[in-house]
VEXRO-763651 format. One record per residue (C-alpha): residue number from 1; residue in three letters; chain; x, y, z. Coordinates in steps of 0.25 Angstrom, whole numbers, plus 5000, padded with zeros to 4 digits. Example, Ala and Ser with C-alpha at 12.3 -4.5 7.8 and 13.67 -1.06 7.14 Angstrom:
<sites>
(1; "ala"; "A"; (5049; 4982; 5031)) (2; "ser"; "A"; (5055; 4996; 5029)) 
</sites>
This chain:
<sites>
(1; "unk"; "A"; (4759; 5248; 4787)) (2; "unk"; "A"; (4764; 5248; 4803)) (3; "unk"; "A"; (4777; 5239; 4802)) (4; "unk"; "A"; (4777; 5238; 4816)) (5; "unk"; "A"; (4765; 5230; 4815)) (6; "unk"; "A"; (4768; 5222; 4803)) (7; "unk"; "A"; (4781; 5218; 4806)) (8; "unk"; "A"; (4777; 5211; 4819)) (9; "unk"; "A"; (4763; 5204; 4812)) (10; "unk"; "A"; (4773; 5198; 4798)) (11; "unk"; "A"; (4783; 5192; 4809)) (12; "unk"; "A"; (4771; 5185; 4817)) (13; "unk"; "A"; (4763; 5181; 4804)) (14; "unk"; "A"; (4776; 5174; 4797)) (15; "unk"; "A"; (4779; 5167; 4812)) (16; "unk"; "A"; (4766; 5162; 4813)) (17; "unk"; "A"; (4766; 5159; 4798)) (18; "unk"; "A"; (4777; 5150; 4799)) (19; "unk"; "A"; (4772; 5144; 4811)) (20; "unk"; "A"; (4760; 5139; 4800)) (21; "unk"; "A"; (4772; 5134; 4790)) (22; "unk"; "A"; (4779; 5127; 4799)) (23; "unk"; "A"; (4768; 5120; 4804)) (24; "unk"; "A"; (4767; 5115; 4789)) (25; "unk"; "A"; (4781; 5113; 4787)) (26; "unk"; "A"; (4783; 5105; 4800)) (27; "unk"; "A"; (4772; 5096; 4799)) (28; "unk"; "A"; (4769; 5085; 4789)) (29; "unk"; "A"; (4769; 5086; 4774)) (30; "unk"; "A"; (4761; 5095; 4768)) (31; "unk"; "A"; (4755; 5099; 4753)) (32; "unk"; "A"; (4760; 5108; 4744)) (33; "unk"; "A"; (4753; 5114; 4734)) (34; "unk"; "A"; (4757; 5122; 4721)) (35; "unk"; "A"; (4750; 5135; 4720)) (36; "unk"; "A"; (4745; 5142; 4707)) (37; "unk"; "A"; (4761; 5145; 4703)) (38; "unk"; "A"; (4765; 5132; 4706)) (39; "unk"; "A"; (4772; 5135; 4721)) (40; "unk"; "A"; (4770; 5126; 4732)) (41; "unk"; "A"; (4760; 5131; 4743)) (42; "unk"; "A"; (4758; 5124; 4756)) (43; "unk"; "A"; (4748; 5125; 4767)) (44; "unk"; "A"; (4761; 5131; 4776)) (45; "unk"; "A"; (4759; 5144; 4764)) (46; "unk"; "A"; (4745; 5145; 4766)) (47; "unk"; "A"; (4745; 5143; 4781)) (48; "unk"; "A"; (4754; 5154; 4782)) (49; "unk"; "A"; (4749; 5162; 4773)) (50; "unk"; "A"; (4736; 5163; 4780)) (51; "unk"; "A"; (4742; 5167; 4793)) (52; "unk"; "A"; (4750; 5178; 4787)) (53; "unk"; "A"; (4738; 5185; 4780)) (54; "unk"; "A"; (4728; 5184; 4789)) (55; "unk"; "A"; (4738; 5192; 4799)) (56; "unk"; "A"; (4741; 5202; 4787)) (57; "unk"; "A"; (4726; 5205; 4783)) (58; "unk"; "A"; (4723; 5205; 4799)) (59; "unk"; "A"; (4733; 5216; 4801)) (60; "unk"; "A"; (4734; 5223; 4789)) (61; "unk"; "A"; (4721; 5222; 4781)) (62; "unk"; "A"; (4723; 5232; 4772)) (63; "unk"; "A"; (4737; 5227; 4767)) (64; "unk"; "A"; (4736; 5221; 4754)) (65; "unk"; "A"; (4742; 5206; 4758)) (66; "unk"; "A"; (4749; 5196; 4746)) (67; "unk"; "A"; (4752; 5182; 4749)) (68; "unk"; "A"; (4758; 5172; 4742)) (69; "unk"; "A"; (4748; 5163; 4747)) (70; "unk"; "A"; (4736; 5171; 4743)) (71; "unk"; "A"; (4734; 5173; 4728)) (72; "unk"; "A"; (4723; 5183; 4729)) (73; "unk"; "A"; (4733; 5192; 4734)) (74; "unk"; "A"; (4742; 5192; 4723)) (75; "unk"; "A"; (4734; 5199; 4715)) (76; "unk"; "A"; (4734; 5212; 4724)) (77; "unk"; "A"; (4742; 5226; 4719)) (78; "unk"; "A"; (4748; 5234; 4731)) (79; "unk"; "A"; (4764; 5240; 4734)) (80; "unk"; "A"; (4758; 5238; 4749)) (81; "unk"; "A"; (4757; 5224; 4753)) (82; "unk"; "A"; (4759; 5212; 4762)) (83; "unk"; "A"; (4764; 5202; 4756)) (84; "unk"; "A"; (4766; 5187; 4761)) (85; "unk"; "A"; (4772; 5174; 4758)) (86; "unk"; "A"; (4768; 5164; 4769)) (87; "unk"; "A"; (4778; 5152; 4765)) (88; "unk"; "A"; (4789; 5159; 4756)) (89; "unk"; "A"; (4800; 5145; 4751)) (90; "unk"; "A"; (4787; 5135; 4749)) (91; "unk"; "A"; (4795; 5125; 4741)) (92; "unk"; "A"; (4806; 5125; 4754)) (93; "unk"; "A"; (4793; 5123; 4765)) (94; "unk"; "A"; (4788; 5111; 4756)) (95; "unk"; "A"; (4804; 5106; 4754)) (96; "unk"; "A"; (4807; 5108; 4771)) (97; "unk"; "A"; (4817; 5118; 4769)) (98; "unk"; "A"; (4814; 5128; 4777)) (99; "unk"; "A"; (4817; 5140; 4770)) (100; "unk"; "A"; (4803; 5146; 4768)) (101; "unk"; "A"; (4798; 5159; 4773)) (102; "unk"; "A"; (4787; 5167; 4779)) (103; "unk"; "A"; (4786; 5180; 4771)) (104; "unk"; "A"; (4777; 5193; 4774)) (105; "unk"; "A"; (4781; 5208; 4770)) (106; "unk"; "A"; (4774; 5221; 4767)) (107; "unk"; "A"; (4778; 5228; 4755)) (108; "unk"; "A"; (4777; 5243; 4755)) (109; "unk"; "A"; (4776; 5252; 4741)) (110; "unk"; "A"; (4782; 5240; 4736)) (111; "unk"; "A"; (4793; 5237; 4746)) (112; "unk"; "A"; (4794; 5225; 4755)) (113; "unk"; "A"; (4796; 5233; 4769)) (114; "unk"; "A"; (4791; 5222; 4779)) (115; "unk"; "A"; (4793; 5207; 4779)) (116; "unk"; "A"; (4795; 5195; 4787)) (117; "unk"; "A"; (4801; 5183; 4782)) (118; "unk"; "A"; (4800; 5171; 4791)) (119; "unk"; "A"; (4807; 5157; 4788)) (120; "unk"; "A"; (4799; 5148; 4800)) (121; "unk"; "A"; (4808; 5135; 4796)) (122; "unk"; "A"; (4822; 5143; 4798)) (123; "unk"; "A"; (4816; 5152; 4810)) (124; "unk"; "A"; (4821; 5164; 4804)) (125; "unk"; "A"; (4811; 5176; 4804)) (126; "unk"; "A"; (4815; 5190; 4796)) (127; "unk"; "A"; (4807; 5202; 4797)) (128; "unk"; "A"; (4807; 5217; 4793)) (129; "unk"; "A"; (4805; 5227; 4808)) (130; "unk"; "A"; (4794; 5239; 4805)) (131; "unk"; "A"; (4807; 5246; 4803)) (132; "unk"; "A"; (4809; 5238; 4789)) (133; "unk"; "A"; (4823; 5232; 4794)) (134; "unk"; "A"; (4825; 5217; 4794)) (135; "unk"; "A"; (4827; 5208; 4806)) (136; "unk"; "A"; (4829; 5191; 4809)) (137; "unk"; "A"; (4822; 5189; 4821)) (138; "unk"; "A"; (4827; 5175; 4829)) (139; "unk"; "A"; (4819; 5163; 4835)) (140; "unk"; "A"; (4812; 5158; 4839)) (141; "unk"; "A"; (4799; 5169; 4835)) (142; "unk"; "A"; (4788; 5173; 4844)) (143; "unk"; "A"; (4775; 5179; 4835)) (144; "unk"; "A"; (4771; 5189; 4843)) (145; "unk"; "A"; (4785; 5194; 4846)) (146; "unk"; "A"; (4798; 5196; 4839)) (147; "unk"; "A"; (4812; 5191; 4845)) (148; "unk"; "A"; (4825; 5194; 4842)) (149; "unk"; "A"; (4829; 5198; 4830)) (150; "unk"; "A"; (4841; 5203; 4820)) (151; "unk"; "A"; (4842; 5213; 4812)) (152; "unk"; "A"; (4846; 5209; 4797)) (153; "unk"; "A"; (4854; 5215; 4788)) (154; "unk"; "A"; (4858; 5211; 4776)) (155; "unk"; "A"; (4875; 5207; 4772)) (156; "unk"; "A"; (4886; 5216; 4768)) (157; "unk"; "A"; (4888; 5207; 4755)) (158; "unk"; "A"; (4902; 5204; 4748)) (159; "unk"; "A"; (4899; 5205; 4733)) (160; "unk"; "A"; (4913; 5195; 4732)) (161; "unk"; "A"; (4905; 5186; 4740)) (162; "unk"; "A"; (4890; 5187; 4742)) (163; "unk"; "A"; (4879; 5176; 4751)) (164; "unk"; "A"; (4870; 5174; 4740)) (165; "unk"; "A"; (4855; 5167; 4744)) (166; "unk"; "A"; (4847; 5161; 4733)) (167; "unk"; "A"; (4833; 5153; 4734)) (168; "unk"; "A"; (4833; 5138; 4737)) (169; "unk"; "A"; (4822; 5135; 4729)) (170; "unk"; "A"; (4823; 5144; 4715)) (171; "unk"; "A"; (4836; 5146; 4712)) (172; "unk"; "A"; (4839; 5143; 4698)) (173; "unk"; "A"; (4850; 5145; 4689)) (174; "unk"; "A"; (4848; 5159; 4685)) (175; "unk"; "A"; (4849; 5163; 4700)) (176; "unk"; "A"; (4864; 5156; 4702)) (177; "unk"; "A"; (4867; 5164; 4690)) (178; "unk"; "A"; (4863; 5176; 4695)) (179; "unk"; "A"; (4871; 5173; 4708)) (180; "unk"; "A"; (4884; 5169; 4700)) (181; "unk"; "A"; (4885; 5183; 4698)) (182; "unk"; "A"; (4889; 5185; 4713)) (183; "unk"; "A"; (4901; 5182; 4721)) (184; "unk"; "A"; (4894; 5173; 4730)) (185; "unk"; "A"; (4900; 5168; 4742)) (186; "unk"; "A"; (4889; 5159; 4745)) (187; "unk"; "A"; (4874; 5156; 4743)) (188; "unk"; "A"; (4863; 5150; 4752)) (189; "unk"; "A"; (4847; 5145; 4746)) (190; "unk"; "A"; (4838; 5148; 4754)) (191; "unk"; "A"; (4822; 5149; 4754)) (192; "unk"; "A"; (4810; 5158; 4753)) (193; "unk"; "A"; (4812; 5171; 4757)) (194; "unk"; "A"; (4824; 5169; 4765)) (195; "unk"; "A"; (4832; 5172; 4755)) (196; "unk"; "A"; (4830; 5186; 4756)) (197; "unk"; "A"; (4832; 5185; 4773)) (198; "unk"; "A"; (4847; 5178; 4769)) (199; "unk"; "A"; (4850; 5192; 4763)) (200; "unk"; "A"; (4845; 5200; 4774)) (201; "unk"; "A"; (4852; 5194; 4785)) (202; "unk"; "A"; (4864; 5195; 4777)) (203; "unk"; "A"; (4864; 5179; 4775)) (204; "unk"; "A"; (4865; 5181; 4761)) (205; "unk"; "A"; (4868; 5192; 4751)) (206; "unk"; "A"; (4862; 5190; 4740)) (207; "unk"; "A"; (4850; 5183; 4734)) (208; "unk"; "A"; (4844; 5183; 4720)) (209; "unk"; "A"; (4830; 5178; 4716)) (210; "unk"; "A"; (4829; 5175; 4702)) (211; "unk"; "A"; (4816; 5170; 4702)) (212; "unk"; "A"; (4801; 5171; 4704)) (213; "unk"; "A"; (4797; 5176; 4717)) (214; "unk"; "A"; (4785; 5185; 4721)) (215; "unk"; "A"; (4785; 5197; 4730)) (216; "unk"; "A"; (4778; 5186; 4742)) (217; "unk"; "A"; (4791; 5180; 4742)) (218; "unk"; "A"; (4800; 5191; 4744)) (219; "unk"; "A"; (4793; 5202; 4750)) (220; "unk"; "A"; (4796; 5199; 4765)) (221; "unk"; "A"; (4810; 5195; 4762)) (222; "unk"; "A"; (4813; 5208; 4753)) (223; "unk"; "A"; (4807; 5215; 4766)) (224; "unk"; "A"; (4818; 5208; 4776)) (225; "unk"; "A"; (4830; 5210; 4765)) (226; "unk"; "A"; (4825; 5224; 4763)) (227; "unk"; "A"; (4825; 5226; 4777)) (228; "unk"; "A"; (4839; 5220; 4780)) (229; "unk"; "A"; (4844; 5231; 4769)) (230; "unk"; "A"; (4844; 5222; 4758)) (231; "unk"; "A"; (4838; 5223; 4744)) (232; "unk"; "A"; (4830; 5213; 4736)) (233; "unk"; "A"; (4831; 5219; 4720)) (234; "unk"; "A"; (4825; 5216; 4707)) (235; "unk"; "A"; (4833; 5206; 4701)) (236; "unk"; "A"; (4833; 5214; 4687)) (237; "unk"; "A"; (4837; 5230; 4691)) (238; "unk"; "A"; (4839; 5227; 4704)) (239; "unk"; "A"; (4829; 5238; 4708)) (240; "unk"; "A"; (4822; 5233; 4723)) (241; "unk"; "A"; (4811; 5222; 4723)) (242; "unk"; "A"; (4798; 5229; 4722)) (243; "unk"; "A"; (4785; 5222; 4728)) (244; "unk"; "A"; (4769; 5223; 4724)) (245; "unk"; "A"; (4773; 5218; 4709)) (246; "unk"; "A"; (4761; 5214; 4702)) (247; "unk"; "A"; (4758; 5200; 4705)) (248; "unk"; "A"; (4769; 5200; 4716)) (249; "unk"; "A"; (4782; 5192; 4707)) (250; "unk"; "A"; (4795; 5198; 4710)) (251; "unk"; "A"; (4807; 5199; 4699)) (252; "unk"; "A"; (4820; 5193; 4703)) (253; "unk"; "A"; (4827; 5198; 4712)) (254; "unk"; "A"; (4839; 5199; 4722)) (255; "unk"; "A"; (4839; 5201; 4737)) (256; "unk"; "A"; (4853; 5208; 4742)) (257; "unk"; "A"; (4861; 5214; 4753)) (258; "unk"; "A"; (4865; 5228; 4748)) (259; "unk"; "A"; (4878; 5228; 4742)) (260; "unk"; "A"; (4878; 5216; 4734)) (261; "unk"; "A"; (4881; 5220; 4720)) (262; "unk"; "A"; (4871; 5214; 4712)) (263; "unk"; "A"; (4874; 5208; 4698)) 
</sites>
């Protein structure tokens, strides 16, 4: 895979992806559906969706491509893979909020070594450079050309009193326990796949996800913490977050800087 021709192509897709869900979100009400696993769906996924894929499988049809939004795809096998969620934080598009994401990543043997995560609402755009390092790039976006941007790099943390981030919309009890095993200095919600972007700008330290997620939902933002210098582990040996899992669920997890002293 040339990265120097991926990188560029994900950026424009997901700008041009959220330009689809913004039109959705900024425009009258619209329906939501529930799909087969009872998640909410909305046209602003599929329209995304579609303009994703159709740039993938133009550029790199030999790729093996899953989708959230395409469930024929989910029963591929590979370690090699494109991997996309088109609207990552459903429930926060349908509530307004605006912490939801645009997500595509390449996984190589396994590893997550490319993504761009784009939150159109917040104007915040995070990416991975051919080179696998992590950069925010500042507003307002041009598609067929990058603007300034900032390298990221994730926070020196103090274990007496770490920034902790958690989801906003599934956090439950067993994950406020697991975080009152911390000093925490303080904590921020947050949406979607930013979560993992908090901890590579250095925003945050520390997030836990004790819950079900699949690899769609992780893999781009894994890719911009991994490439910030940051670590995104299993939750029970702490061994890294493998991807190409048979049916794509990830086990709980937790997304750090290095030098947080996990409990």
């Amino acid at each position: 895979m040339n990265r120097a021709t991926l990188v560029p192509l994900m950026r424009r897709l997901a700008l041009e992806a959220g330009d689809r869900i913004m039109q959705v979100y900024n425009g009258p009400e619209f329906e939501v559906r529930a799909k087969g696993d009872a998640s909410p769906v909305t046209e602003a996924d599929e329209a995304a969706d579609a303009v994703i894929s159709a740039g993938l499988r133009a550029a790199f049809p030999d790729v093996p491509l899953i989708t959230e939004e395409q469930a024929d795809s989910h029963s591929l096998i590979a370690r090699t893979f494109l991997i996309v969620d088109p609207l990552d934080g459903t429930k926060e598009f349908v509530q307004r909020r605006g912490d939801f994401t645009v997500n595509i990543a390449y996984v190589e043997d396994g590893v997550p070594v490319s993504g761009v995560v784009y939150a159109p609402a917040q104007e915040r755009l995070f990416y991975t450079l051919a080179d696998g390092t992590a950069v925010e790039e500042t507003g307002p976006f041009d598609k067929a050309t990058p603007g300034k941007t900032r390298p990221l790099r994730v926070s020196r943390p103090d274990n007496a009193a770490l920034m902790v981030v958690a989801s906003k919309s599934h956090r439950d009890q067993a994950t406020d326990d697991y975080i009152s095993r911390y000093a925490v200095r303080d904590m921020k919600s947050a949406g979607s796949s930013l979560k993992f972007c908090l901890v590579a700008t250095g925003e945050a330290d520390l997030y836990p996800r004790l819950g079900r997620t699949m690899e769609w939902d992780t893999a781009a933002g894994d890719a911009v913490l991994r490439g910030a210098g940051g670590h995104v582990v299993r939750f029970d040996d702490h061994s890294p977050l493998g991807y190409g899992k048979r049916g794509w669920d990830n086990p709980f997890f937790i997304a750090h800087a290095p030098g947080v002293v996990l409990k």
